[in-house]
Structure formats: C-alpha cells, structure tokens
C-alpha beads as a LAMMPS data file, in Angstrom:
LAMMPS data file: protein, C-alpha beads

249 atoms
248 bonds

1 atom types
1 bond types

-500.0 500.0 xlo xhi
-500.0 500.0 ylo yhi
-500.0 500.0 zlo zhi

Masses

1 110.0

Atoms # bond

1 1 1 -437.950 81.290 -408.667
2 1 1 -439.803 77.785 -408.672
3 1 1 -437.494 75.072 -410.611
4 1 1 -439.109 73.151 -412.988
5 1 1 -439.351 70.314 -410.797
6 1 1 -441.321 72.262 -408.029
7 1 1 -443.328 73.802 -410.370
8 1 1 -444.564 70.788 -411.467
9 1 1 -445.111 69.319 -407.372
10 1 1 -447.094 72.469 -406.986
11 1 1 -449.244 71.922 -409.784
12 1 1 -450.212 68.803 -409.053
13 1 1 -450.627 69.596 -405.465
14 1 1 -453.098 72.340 -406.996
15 1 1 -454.772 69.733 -408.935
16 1 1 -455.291 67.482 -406.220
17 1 1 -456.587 70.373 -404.109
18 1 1 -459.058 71.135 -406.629
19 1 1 -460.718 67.811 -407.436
20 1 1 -460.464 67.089 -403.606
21 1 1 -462.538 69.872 -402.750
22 1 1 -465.040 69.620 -405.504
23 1 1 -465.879 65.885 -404.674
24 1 1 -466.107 66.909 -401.083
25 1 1 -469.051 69.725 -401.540
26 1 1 -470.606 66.886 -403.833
27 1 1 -470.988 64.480 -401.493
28 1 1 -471.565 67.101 -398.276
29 1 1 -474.663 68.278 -400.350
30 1 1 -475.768 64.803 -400.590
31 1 1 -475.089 64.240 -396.900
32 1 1 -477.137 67.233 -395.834
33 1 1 -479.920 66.111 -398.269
34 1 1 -480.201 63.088 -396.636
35 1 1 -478.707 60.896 -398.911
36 1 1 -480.749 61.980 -401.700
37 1 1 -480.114 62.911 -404.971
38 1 1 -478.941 66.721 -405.796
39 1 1 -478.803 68.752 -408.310
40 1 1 -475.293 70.429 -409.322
41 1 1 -475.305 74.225 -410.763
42 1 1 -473.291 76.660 -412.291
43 1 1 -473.576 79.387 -414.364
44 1 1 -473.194 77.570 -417.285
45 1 1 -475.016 74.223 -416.453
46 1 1 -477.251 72.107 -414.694
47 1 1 -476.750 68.419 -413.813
48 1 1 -479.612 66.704 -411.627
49 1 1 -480.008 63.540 -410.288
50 1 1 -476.265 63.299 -408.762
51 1 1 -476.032 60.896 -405.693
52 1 1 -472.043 60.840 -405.274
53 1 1 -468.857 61.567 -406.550
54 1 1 -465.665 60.564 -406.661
55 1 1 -462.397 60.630 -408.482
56 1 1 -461.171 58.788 -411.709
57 1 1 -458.905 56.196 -410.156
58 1 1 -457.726 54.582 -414.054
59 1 1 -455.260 55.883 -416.515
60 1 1 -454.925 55.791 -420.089
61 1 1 -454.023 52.709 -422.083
62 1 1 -450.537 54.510 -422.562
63 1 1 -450.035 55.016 -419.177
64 1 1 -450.510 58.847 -419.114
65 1 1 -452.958 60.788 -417.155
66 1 1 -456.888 60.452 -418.147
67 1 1 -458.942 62.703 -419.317
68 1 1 -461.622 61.755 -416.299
69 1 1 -460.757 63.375 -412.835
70 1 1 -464.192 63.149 -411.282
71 1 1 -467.058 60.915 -411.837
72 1 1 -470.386 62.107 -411.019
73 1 1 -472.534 59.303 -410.252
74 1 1 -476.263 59.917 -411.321
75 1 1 -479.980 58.459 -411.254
76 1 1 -479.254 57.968 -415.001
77 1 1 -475.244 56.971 -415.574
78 1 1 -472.104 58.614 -414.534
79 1 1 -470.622 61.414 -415.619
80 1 1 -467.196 62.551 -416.223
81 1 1 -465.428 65.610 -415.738
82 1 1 -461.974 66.858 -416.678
83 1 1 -460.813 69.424 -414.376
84 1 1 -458.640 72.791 -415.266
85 1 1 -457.787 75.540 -413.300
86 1 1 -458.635 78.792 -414.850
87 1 1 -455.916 79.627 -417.128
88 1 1 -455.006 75.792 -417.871
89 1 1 -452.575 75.768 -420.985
90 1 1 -454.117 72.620 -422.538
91 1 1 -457.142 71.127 -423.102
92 1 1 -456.394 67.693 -423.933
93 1 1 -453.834 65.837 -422.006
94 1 1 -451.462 62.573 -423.038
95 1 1 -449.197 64.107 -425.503
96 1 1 -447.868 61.933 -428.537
97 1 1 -448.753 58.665 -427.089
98 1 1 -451.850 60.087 -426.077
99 1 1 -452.703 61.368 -429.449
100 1 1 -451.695 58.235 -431.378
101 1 1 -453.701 56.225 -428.803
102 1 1 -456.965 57.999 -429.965
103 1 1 -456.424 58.788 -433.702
104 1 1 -453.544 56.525 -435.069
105 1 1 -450.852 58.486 -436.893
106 1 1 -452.400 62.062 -436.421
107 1 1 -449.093 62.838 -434.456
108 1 1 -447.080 61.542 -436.688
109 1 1 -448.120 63.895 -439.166
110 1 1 -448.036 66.739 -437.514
111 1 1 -444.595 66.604 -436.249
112 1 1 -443.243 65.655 -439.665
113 1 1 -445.342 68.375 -440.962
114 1 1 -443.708 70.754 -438.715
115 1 1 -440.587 69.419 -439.186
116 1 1 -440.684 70.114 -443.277
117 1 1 -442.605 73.505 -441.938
118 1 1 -438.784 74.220 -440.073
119 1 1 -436.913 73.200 -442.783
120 1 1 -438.186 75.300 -445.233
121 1 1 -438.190 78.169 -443.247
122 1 1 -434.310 77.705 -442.783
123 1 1 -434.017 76.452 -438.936
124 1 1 -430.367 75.336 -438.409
125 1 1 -429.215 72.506 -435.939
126 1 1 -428.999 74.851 -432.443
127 1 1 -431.552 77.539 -433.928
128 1 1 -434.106 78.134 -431.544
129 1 1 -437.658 77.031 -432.197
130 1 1 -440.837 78.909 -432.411
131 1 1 -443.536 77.006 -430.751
132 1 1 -445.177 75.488 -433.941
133 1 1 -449.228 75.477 -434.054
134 1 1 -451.435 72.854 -436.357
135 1 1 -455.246 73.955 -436.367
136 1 1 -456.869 70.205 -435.741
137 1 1 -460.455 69.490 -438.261
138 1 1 -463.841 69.242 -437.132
139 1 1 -463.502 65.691 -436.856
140 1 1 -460.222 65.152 -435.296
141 1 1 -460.603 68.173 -432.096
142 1 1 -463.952 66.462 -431.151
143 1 1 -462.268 62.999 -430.517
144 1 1 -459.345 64.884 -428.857
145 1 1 -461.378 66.756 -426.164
146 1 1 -463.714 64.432 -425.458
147 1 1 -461.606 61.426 -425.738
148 1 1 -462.476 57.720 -425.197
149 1 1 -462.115 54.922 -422.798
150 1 1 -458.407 54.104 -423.865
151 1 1 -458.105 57.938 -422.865
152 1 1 -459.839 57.087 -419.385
153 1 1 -462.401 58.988 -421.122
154 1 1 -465.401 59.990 -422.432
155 1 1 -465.933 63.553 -421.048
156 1 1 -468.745 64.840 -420.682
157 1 1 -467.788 68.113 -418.924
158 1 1 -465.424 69.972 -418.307
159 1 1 -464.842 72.038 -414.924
160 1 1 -463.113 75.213 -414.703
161 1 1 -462.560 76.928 -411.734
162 1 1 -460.218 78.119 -408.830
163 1 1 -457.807 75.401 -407.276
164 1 1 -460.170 75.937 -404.457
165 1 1 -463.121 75.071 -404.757
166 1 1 -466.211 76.693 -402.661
167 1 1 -469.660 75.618 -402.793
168 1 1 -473.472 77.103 -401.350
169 1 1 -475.973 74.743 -400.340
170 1 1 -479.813 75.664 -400.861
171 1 1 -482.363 72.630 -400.231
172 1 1 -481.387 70.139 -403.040
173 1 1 -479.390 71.914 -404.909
174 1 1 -474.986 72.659 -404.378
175 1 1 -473.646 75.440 -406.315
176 1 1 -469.867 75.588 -407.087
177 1 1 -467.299 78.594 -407.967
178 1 1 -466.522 76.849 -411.545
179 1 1 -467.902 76.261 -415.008
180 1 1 -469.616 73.654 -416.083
181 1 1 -468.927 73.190 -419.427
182 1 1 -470.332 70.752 -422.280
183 1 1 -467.229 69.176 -424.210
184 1 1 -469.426 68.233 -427.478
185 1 1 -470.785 71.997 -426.959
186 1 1 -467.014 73.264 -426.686
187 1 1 -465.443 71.509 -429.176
188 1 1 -468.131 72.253 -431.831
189 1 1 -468.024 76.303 -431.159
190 1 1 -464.339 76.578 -430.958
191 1 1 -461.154 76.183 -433.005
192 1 1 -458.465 73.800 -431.522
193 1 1 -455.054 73.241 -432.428
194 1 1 -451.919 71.131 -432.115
195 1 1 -449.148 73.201 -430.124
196 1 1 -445.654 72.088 -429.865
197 1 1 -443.149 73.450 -427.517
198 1 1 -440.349 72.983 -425.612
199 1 1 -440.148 70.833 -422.703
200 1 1 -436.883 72.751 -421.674
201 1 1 -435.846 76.371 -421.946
202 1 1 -432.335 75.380 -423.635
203 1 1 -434.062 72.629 -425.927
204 1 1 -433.080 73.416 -429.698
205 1 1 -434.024 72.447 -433.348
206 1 1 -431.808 69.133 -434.314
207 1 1 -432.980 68.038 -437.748
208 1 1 -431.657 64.522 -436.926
209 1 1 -433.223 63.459 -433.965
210 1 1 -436.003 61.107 -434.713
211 1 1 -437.690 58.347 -432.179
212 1 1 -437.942 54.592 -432.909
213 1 1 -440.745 54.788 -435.571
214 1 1 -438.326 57.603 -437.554
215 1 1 -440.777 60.834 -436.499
216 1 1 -438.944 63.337 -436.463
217 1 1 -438.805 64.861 -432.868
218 1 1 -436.933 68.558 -433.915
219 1 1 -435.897 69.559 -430.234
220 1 1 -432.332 68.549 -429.630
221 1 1 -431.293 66.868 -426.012
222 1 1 -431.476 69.933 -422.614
223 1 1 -427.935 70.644 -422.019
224 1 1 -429.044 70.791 -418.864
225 1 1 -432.050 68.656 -418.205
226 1 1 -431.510 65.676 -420.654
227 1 1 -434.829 66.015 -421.802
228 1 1 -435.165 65.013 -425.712
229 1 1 -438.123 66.395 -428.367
230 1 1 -441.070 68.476 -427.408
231 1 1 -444.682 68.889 -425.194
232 1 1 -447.425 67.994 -427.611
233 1 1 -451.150 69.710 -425.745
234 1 1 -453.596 70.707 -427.837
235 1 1 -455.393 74.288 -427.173
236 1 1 -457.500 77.421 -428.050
237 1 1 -454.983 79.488 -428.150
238 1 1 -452.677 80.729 -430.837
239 1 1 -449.585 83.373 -429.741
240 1 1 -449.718 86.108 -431.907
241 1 1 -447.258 85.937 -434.797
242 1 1 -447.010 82.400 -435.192
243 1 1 -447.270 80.281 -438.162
244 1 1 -450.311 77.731 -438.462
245 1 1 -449.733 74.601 -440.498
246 1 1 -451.742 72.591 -442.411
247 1 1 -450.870 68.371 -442.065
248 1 1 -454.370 67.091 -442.506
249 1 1 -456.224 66.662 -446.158

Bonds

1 1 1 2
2 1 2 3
3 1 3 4
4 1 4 5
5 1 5 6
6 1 6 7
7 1 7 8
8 1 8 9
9 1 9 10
10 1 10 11
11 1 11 12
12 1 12 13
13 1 13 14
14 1 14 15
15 1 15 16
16 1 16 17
17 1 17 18
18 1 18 19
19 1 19 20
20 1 20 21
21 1 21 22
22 1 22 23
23 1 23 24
24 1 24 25
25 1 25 26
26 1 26 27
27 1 27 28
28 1 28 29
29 1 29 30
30 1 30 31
31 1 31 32
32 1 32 33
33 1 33 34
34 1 34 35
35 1 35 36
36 1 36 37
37 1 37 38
38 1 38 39
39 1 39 40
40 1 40 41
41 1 41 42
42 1 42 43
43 1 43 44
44 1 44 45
45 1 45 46
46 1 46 47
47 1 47 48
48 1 48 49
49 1 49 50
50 1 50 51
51 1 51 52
52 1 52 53
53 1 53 54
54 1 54 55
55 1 55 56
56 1 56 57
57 1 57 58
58 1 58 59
59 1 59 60
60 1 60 61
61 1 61 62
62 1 62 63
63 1 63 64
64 1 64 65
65 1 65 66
66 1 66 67
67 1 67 68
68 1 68 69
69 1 69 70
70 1 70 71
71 1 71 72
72 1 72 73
73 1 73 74
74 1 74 75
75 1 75 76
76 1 76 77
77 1 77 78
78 1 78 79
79 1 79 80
80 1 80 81
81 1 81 82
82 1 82 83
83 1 83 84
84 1 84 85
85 1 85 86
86 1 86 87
87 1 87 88
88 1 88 89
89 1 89 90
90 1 90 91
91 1 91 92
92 1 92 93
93 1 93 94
94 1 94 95
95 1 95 96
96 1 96 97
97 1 97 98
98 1 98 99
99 1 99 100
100 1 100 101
101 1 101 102
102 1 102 103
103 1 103 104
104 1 104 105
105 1 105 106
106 1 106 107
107 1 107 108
108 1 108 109
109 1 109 110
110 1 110 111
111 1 111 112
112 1 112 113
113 1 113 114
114 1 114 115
115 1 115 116
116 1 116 117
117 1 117 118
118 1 118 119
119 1 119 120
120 1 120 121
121 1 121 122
122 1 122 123
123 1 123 124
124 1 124 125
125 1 125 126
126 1 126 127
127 1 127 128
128 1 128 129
129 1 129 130
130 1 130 131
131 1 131 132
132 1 132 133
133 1 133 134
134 1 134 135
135 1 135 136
136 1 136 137
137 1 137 138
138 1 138 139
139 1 139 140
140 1 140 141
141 1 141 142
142 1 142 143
143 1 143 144
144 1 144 145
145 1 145 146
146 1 146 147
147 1 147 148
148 1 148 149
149 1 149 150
150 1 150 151
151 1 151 152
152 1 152 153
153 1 153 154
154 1 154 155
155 1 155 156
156 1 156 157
157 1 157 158
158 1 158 159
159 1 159 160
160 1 160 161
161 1 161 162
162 1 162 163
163 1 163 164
164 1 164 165
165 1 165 166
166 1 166 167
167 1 167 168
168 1 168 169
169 1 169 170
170 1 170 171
171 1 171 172
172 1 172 173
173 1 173 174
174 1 174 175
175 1 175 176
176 1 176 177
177 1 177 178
178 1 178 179
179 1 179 180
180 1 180 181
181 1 181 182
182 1 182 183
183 1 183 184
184 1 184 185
185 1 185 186
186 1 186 187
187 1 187 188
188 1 188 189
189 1 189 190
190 1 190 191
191 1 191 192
192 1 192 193
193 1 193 194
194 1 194 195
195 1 195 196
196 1 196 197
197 1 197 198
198 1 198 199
199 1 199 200
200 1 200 201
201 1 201 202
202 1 202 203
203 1 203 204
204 1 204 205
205 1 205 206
206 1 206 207
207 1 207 208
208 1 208 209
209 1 209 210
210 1 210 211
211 1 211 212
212 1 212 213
213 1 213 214
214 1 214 215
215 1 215 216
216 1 216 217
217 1 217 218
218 1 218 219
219 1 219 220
220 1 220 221
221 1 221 222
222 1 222 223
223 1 223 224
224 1 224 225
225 1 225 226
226 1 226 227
227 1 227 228
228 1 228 229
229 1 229 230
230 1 230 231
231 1 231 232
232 1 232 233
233 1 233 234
234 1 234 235
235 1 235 236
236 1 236 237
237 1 237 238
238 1 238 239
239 1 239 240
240 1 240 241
241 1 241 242
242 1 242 243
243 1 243 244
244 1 244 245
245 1 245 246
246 1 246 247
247 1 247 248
248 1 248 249
C-alpha cells in the first residue's frame, strides 16, 4: 500500500505526465502543419486558431498551485486550461489561503459555520469527523472555478482526460482523448460545494484549535503525521448521508 507521501509523488508525476503530453500533441500538430495555426477538438469543444502551447510556469499570490496548467496560445489571446484526470476529487485548487485570496472571508465562514454545525450536533474533543459539505451560491462557485490572476487564473477550460494523453492528426486539425470543457458553462449548470476533510486518517475534532486569525480549524494534530486542521477543495460531489450547511446569506 502507497504511503501518503508516495501517493502524493505519484500524483504529481501523473500530473506532469498529463500536461506534458497534451502540450506535446499541441505543438506536433502545429509542426506538421507547418507552423500554422490548428484547430483543437474534442467531443465537447472546438478551439481554432491555436499556434502553440505551453505550460503555466506562475503560481498563486499565496504561493499554492494555479489554477492555469496549460496556455494555449491563439490568433486571438491565450487560453487557459486547468487539467484533471478523470476522477479528480476537486475542482478548485489552493485551499483556505486559496479561497480567502479570491473571495475575502468566505473561508472563514465556512469553517466557523461548520464548526457551530459540530458543536451542535455533539462532536467531542477525539470524536471523529464526518467530512462536512457547504453548497457555495451562484456567485461565489463561479469565481472559485474560474478563478483570477492572483489564482494564476482565469480559466477558460477545463481538460479532463487520461494521465496519458493521445492525440489524431487530420490536416489542420489535432484531436485529443479528453474533454474540453467551458468553466463559465460548468459552473453555471452545476452545483458546487465547500468539502472539508481530513488531511490525515487519525486527524480528530478538537474544539480548541484555532489558527492565528481565531478560525476555528476542528481537526486536532496526526498522532502520527503532525499535520494540524483540514483539506479545504471545493467539488460536485456530495457522499451520501452527509449534512449540507448553510454559511452564506
């Protein structure tokens, strides 16, 4: 069984794999075309007019990872894609300082929202916590997937496909093995939501740990690990049985 540790090497490894190859049967396509423009296809979208691409080389103003992997470089502007393997776990990366870099205080009031949610519902210091779920508004989930340039972001698309990444050539035109999708499009047909879960397997609920600013953080120190409070991603997906708070008006 992969530790924690390699899991996260392999992943990343994965990543790299993934944008590696997709910029590569970008810019073969342009090769074989001359140097001129192509057009990019999936099954889900078009996007004409590219000439190169390349990956995101910034970060965020935090320091965490961007949104932007690849850049698509077109007749009219670049384009930016965040790219997910197909059963990625979260659509928006960064976690609290991510979050509070985009929407100031949005964080904040989800955890301490969750935090209240816990103590009503009778958590004890060492009980076990559920993963805790806040569905974000219409408002909010549109700045959070598409992001902004303190985000190393706008996206534009997203990509999601296989780690590795095939392609077709046919005249001007390279077709890849992932979607293509539009983030405005995605964010305005689907619900999105605030997850919260451990970072560590032995992580527990400790109703007085709280970080410099006072928010609460509700997961206790790893025994093991050392790791304090929680993973903060935001995602499509609710487990079944799980509560949904409310912490916006």
């Amino acid at each position: 069984m992969l530790s924690f540790k390699q899991y996260l090497v392999e992943a990343g490894v994965s990543a790299e794999r993934q944008e590696t190859g997709f910029v590569s049967a970008i810019n073969d396509a342009v090769e074989k075309n001359g140097g001129k423009p192509i057009t990019v296809k999936t099954k889900d979208a078009t996007i004409r007019g590219v000439v190169k691409a390349d990956k995101f080389g910034g970060r965020q103003r935090s320091g965490s990872e961007p949104y932007t992997d690849v850049q698509l470089f077109t007749s009219k502007g670049i384009i930016n894609l965040s790219m997910k393997g197909p059963s990625a776990p979260s659509l928006a990366g960064g976690g609290l300082r991510g979050v509070e870099e985009i929407i100031p205080g949005i964080g904040a009031r989800f955890f301490r929202a969750a935090y209240d949610n816990h103590i009503k519902k009778g958590l004890k210091l060492g009980d076990k916590i559920p993963d805790t779920y806040g569905k974000l508004n219409d408002k909010d989930k549109n700045l959070l997937v598409i992001g902004n340039q303190a985000m190393g972001g706008p996206i534009h698309y997203m990509y999601i496909g296989p780690m590795d990444v095939t392609s077709s050539v046919s005249g001007s035109t390279v077709s890849v093995n992932g979607k293509l999708i539009d983030a405005k499009k995605y964010s305005k047909e689907h619900d999105l939501y605030f997850r919260l879960r451990a970072r560590r397997v032995d992580q527990t609920f400790d109703p007085k740990a709280s970080d410099k600013n006072g928010i609460p953080k509700i997961y206790g120190k790893s025994p093991s690990r050392g790791d304090s409070a929680g993973r903060l991603v935001v995602t499509d997906k609710v487990a079944s049985a799980r509560d949904i708070i409310v912490f916006w008006c």
